[in-house]
SERO-4910 file (N, C-alpha, C, O; in steps of 0.05 Angstrom, whole numbers):
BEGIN
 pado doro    nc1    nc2    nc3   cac1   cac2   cac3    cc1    cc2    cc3    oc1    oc2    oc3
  Unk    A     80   3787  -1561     75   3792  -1532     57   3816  -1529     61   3837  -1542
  Unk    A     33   3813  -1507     16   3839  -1510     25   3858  -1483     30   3848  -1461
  Unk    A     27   3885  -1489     41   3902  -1471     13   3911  -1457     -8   3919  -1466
  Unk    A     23   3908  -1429     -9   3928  -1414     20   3949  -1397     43   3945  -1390
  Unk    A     -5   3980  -1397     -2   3998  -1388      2   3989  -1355    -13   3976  -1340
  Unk    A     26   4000  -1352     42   3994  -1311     11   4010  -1298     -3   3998  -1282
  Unk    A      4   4040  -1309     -8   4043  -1296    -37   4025  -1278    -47   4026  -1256
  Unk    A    -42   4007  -1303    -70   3989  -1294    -60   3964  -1281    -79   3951  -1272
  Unk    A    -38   3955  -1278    -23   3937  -1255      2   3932  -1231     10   3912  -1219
  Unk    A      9   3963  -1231     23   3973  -1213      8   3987  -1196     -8   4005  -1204
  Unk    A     11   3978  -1166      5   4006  -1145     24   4035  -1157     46   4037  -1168
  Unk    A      8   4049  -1149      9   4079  -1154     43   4084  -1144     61   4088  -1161
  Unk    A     49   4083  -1115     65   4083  -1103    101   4068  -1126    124   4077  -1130
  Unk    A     86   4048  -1132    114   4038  -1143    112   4043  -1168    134   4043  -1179
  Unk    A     92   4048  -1184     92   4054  -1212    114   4086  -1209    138   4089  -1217
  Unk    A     97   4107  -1194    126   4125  -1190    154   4116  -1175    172   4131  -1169
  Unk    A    154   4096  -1172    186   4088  -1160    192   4072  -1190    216   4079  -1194
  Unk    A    188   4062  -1205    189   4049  -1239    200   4077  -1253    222   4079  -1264
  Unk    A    180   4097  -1250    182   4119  -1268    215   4131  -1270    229   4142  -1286
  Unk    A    214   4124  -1250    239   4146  -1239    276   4133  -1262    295   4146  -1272
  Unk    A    270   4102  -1260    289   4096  -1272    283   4092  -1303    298   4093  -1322
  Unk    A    246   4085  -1301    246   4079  -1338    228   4093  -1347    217   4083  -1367
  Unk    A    219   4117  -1340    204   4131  -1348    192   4132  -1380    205   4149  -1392
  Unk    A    178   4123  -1392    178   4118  -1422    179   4094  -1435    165   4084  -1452
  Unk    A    199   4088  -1423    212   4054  -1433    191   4033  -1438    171   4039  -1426
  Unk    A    190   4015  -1447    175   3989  -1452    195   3971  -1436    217   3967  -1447
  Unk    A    190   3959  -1413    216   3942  -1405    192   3917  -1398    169   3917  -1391
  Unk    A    224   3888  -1411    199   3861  -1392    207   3860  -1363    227   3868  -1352
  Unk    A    187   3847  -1353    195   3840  -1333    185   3808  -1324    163   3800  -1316
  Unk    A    208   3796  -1329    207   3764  -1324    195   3759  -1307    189   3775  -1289
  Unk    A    185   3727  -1311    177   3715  -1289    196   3703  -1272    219   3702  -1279
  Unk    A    186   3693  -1247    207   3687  -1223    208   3657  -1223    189   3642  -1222
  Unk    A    239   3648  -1224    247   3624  -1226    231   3607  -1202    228   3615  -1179
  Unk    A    218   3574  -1213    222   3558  -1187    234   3556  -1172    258   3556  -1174
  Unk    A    223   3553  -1152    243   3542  -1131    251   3514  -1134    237   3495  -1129
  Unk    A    290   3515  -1146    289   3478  -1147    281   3467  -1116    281   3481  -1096
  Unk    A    274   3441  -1119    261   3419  -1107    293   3409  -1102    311   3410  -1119
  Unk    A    295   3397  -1072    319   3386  -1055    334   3371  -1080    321   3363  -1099
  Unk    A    353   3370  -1080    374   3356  -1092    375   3358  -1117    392   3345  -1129
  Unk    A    354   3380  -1136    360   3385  -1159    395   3401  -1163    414   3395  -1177
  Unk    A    393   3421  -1146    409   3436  -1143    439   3433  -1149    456   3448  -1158
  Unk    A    437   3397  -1136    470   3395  -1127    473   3373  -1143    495   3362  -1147
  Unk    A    446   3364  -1157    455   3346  -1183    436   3307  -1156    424   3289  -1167
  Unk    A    440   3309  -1133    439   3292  -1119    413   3265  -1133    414   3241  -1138
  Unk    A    392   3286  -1134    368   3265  -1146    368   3254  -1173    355   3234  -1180
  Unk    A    385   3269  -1191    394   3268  -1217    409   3235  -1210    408   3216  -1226
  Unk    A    416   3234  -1196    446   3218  -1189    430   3185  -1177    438   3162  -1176
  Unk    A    408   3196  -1170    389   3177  -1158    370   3167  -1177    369   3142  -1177
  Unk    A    361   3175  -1189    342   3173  -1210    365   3150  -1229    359   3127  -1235
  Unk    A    388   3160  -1233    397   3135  -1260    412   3121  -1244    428   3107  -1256
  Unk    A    413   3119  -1216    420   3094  -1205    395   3076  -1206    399   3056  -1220
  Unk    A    376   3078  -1197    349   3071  -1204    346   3060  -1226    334   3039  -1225
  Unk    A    355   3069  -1252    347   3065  -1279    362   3048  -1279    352   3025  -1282
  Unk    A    393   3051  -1277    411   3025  -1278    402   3004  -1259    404   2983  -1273
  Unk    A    394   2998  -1240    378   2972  -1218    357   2963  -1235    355   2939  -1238
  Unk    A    341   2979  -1247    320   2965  -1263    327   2953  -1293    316   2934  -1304
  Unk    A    355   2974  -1306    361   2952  -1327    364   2927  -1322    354   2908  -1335
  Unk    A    386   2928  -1295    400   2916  -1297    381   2884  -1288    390   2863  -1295
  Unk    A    360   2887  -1275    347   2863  -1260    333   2856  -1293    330   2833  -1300
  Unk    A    321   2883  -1316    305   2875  -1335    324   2849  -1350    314   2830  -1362
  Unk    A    349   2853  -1347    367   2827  -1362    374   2806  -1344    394   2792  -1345
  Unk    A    364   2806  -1334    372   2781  -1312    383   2785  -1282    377   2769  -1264
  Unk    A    397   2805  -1279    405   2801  -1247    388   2803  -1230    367   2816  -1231
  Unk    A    400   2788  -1211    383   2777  -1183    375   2804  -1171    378   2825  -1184
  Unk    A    362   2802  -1141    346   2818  -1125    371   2823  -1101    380   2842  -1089
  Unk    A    376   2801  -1101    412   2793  -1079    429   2805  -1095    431   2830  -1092
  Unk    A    442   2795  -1112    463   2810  -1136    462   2842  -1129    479   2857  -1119
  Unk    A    438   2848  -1137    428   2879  -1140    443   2894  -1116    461   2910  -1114
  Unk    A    425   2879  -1099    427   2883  -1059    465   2888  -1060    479   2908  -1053
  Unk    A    471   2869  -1068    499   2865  -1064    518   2884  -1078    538   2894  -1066
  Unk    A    513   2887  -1095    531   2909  -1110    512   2942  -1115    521   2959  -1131
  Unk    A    493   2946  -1103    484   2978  -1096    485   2975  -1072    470   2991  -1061
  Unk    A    501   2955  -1053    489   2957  -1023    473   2976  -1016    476   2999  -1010
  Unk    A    445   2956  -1019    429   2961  -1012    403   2947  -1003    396   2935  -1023
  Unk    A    388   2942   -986    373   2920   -974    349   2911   -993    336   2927  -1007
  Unk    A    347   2876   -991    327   2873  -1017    308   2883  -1017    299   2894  -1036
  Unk    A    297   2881   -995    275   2910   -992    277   2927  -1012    263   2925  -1032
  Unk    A    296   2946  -1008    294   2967  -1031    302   2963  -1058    299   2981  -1074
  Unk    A    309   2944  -1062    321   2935  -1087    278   2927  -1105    268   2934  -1126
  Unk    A    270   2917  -1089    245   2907  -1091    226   2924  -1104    213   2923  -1125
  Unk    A    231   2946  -1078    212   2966  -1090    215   2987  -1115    196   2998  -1125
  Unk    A    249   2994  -1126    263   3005  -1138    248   2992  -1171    239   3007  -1189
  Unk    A    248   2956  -1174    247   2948  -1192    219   2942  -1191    213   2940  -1215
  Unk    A    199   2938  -1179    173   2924  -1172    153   2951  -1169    131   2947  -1180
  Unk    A    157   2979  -1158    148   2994  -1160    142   3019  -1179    161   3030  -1190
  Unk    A    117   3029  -1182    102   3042  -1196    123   3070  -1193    129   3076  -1170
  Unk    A    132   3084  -1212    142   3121  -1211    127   3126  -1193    105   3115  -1193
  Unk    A    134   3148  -1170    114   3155  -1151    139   3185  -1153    161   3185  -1163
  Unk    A    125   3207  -1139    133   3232  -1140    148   3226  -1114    148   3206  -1100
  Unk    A    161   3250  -1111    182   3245  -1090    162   3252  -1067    146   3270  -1071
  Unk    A    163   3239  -1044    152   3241  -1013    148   3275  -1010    161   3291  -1024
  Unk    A    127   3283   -987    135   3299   -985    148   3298   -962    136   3284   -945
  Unk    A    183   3314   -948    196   3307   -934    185   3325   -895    172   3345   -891
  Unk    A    196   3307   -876    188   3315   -854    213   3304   -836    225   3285   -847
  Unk    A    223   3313   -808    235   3292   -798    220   3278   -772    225   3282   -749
  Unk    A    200   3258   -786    191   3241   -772    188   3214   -788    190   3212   -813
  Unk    A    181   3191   -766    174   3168   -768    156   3165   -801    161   3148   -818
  Unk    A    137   3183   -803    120   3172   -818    128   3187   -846    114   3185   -865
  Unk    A    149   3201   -847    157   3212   -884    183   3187   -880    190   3172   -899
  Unk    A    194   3186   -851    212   3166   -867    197   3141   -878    208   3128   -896
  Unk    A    171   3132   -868    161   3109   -884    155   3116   -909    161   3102   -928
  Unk    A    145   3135   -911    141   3156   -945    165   3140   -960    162   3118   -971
  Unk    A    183   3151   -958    210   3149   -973    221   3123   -973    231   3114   -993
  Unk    A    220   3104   -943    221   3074   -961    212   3061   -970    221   3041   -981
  Unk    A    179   3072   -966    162   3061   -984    157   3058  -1022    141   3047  -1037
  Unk    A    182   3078  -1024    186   3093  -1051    214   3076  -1056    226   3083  -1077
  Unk    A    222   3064  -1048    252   3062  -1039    280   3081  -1037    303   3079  -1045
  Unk    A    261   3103  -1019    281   3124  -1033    288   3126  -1001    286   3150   -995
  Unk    A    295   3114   -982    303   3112   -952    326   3129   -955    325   3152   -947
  Unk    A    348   3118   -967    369   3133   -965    374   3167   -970    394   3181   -963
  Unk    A    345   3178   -987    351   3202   -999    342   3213   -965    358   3226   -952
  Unk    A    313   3207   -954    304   3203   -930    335   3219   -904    342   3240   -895
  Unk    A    341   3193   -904    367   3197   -887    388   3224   -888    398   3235   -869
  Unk    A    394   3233   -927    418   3253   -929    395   3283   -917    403   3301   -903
  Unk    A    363   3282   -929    362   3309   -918    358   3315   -891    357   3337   -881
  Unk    A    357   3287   -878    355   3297   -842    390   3298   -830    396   3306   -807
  Unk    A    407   3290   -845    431   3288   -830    439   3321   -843    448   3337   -827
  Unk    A    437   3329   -866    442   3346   -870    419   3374   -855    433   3394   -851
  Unk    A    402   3376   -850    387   3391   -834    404   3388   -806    403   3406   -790
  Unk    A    419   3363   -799    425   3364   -774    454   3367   -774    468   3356   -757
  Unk    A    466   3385   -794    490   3389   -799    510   3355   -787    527   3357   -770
  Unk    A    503   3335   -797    515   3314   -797    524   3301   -819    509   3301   -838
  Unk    A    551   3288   -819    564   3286   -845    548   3251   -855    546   3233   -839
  Unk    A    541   3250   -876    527   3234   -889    554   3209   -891    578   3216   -890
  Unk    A    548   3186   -893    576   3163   -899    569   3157   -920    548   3151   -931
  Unk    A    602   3158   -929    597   3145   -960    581   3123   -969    588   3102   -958
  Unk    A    563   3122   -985    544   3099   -988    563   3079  -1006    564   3056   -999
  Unk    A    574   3085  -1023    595   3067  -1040    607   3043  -1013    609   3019  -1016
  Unk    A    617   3063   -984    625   3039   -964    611   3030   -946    618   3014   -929
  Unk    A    583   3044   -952    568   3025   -926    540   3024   -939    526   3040   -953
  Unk    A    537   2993   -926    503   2981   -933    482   3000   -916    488   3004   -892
  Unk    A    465   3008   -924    437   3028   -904    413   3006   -901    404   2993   -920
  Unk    A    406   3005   -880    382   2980   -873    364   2996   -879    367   3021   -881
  Unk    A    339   2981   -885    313   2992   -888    310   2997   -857    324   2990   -838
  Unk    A    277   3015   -858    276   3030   -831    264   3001   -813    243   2988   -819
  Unk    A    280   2995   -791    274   2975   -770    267   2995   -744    268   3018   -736
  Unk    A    261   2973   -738    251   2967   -706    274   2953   -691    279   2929   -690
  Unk    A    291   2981   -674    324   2961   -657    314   2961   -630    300   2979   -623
  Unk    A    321   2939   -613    322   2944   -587    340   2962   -576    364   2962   -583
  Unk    A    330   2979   -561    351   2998   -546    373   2996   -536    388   3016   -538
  Unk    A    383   2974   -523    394   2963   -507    414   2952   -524    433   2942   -511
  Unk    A    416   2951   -547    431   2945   -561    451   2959   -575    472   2951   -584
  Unk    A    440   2987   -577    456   3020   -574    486   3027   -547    486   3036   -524
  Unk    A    501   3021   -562    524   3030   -538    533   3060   -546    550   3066   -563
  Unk    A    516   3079   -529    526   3106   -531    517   3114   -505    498   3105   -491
  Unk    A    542   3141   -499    539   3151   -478    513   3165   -471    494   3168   -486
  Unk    A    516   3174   -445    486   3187   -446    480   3212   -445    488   3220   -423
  Unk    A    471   3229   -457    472   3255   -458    455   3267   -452    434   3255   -456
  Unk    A    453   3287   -442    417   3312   -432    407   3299   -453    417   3296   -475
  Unk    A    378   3288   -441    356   3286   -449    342   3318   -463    327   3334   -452
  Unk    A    349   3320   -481    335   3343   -499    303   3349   -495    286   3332   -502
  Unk    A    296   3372   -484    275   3374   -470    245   3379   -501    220   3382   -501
  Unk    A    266   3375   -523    244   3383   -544    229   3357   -545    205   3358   -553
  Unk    A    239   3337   -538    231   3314   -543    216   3303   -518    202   3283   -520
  Unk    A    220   3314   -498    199   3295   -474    181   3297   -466    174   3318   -456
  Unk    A    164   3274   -468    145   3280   -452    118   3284   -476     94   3289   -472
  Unk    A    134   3279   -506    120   3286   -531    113   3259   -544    124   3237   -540
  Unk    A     90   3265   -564     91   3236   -581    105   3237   -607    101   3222   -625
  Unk    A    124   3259   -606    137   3260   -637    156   3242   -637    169   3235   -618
  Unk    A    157   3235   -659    174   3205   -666    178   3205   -695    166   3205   -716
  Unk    A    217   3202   -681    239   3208   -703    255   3189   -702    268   3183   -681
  Unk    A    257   3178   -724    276   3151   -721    311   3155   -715    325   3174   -722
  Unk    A    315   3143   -707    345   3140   -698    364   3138   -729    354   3122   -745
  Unk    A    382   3148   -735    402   3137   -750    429   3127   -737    443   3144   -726
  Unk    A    436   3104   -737    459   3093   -727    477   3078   -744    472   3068   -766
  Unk    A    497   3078   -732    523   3065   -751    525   3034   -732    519   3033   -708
  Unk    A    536   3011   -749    548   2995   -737    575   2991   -745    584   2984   -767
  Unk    A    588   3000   -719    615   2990   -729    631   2973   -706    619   2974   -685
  Unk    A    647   2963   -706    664   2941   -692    646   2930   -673    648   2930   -649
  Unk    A    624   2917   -694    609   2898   -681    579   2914   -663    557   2903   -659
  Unk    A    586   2938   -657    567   2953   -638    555   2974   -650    568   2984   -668
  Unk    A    530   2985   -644    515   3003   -658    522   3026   -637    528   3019   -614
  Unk    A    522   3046   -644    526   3076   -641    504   3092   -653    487   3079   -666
  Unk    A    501   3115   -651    486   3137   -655    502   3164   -673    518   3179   -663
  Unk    A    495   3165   -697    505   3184   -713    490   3197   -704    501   3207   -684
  Unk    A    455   3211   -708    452   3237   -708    427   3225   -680    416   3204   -683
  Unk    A    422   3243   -653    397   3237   -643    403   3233   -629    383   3234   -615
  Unk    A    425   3227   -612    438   3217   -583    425   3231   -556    427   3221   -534
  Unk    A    409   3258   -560    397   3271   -534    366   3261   -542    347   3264   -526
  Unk    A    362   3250   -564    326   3237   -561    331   3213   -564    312   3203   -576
  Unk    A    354   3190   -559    365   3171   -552    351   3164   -525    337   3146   -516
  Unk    A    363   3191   -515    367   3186   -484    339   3198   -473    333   3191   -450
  Unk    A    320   3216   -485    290   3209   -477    276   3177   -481    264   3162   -465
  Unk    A    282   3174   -501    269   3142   -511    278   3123   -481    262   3109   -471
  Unk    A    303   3126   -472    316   3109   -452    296   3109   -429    284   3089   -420
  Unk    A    296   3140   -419    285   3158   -398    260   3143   -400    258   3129   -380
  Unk    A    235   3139   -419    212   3136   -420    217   3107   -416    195   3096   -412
  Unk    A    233   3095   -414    234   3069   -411    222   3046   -439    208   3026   -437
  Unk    A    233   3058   -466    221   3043   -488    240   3024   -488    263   3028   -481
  Unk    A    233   3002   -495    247   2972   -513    256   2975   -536    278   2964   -538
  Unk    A    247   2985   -556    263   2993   -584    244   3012   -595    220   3011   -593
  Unk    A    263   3034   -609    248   3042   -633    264   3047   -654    287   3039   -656
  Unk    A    247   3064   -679    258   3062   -705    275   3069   -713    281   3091   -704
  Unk    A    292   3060   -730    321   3065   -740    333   3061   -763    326   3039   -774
  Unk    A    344   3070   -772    359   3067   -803    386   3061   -794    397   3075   -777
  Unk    A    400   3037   -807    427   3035   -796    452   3033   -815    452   3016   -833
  Unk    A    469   3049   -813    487   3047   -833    510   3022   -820    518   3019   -797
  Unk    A    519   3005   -846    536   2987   -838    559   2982   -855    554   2977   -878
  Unk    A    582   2982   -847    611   2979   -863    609   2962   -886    605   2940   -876
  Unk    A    610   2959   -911    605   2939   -932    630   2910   -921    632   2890   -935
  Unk    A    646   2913   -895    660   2906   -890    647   2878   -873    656   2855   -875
  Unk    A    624   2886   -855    612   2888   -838    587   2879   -846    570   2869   -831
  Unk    A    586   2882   -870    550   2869   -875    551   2843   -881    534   2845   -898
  Unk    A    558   2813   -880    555   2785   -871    557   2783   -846    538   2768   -840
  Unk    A    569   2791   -825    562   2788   -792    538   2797   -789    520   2783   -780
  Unk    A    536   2826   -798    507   2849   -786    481   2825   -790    468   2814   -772
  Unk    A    480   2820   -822    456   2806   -837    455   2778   -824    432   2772   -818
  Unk    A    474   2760   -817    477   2739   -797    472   2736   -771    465   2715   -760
  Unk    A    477   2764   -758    473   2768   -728    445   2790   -726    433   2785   -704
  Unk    A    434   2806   -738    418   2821   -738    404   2830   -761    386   2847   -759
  Unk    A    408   2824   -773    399   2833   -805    367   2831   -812    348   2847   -817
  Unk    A    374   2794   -810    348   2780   -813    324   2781   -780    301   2771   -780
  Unk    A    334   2792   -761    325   2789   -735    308   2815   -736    284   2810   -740
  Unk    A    313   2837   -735    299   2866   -727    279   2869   -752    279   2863   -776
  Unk    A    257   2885   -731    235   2873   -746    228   2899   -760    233   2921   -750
  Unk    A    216   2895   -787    213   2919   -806    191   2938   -785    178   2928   -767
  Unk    A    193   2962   -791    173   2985   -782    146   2972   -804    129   2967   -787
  Unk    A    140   2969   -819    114   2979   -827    113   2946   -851     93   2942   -866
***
């Protein structure tokens, strides 16, 4: 390792604030860790990555695109792009319309979903019990939630953030977004975009009654 003199790369100022504790000394001074990248941290993308690997063994020996769908509940859509698609780096993330197309374009919708619910301090549902739709196009009107202040960040703007909603006992609800719900209402839109989580209980009605009907975003 080649040692250079503090004097020729320290300001003056802090070279005497150095002195003071190592006056003499030869000390290193490391370099500064990356910053991990979302979900290294907590193990999450780790966790994604060999679910991934297992979907692609598992289609390289034979299982179906449905099968897949069926036991990662998850929509063939993404099952498609998981096994059919090129390694692509992770999206870069935003909460709008167009990183969430990033991310299901990658098939990575779901990772999509945990960092905006978690930015929105909202509790994520277990994916083990519920199927996640690729990002659709819902009619509004089909949302049974109360109505709440129209959130003034949102009106009157062209930013556009997709809805995440749950379906449960038959009816869609609003997990995170319920005050830019109620701008979308206010503006008088017919549908917009949405990610929908659905009970594994619940996914032969949903896919029978709406599944195949709402039309992909992109």
């Amino acid at each position: 390792m080649q040692y250079e003199n503090a004097k020729d790369v320290l300001p003056a100022s802090l070279l005497e604030e150095v002195q003071k504790y190592a006056e003499g000394k030869a000390i290193y001074i490391p370099k500064r860790e990356k910053t991990k990248g979302w979900g290294e941290a907590s193990g999450y993308r780790n966790k994604l990555n060999k679910r991934n690997k297992t979907i692609c063994s598992r289609y390289a020996i034979g299982a179906s695109i449905m099968e897949l769908s069926e036991e990662f509940f998850l929509s063939p859509e993404s099952i498609k792009k998981i096994v059919y698609g090129k390694k692509k780096d992770l999206p870069e993330y935003s909460p709008s319309v167009y990183s969430a197309e990033q991310y299901s374009n990658a098939g990575l919708g779901e990772e999509w979903v945990r960092i905006y619910l978690n930015d929105h301090n909202a509790e994520m549902p277990d994916t083990s019990a519920f199927f996640l739709s690729e990002l659709v196009k819902i009619p509004l009107r089909l949302i049974d939630e109360p109505d709440p202040a129209p959130d003034k960040e949102y009106m009157g703007s062209s930013y556009e953030v997709p809805l995440v909603l749950v379906f449960e006992r038959h009816q869609f609800r609003v997990l995170c977004g319920g005050q830019y719900l109620s701008c979308l209402v206010n503006e008088k839109r017919n549908a917009h975009q949405a990610f929908i989580f659905v009970p594994n209980e619940d996914y032969d009605f949903y896919m029978n009654n709406y599944g195949k009907q709402f039309q992909r975003h992109f």
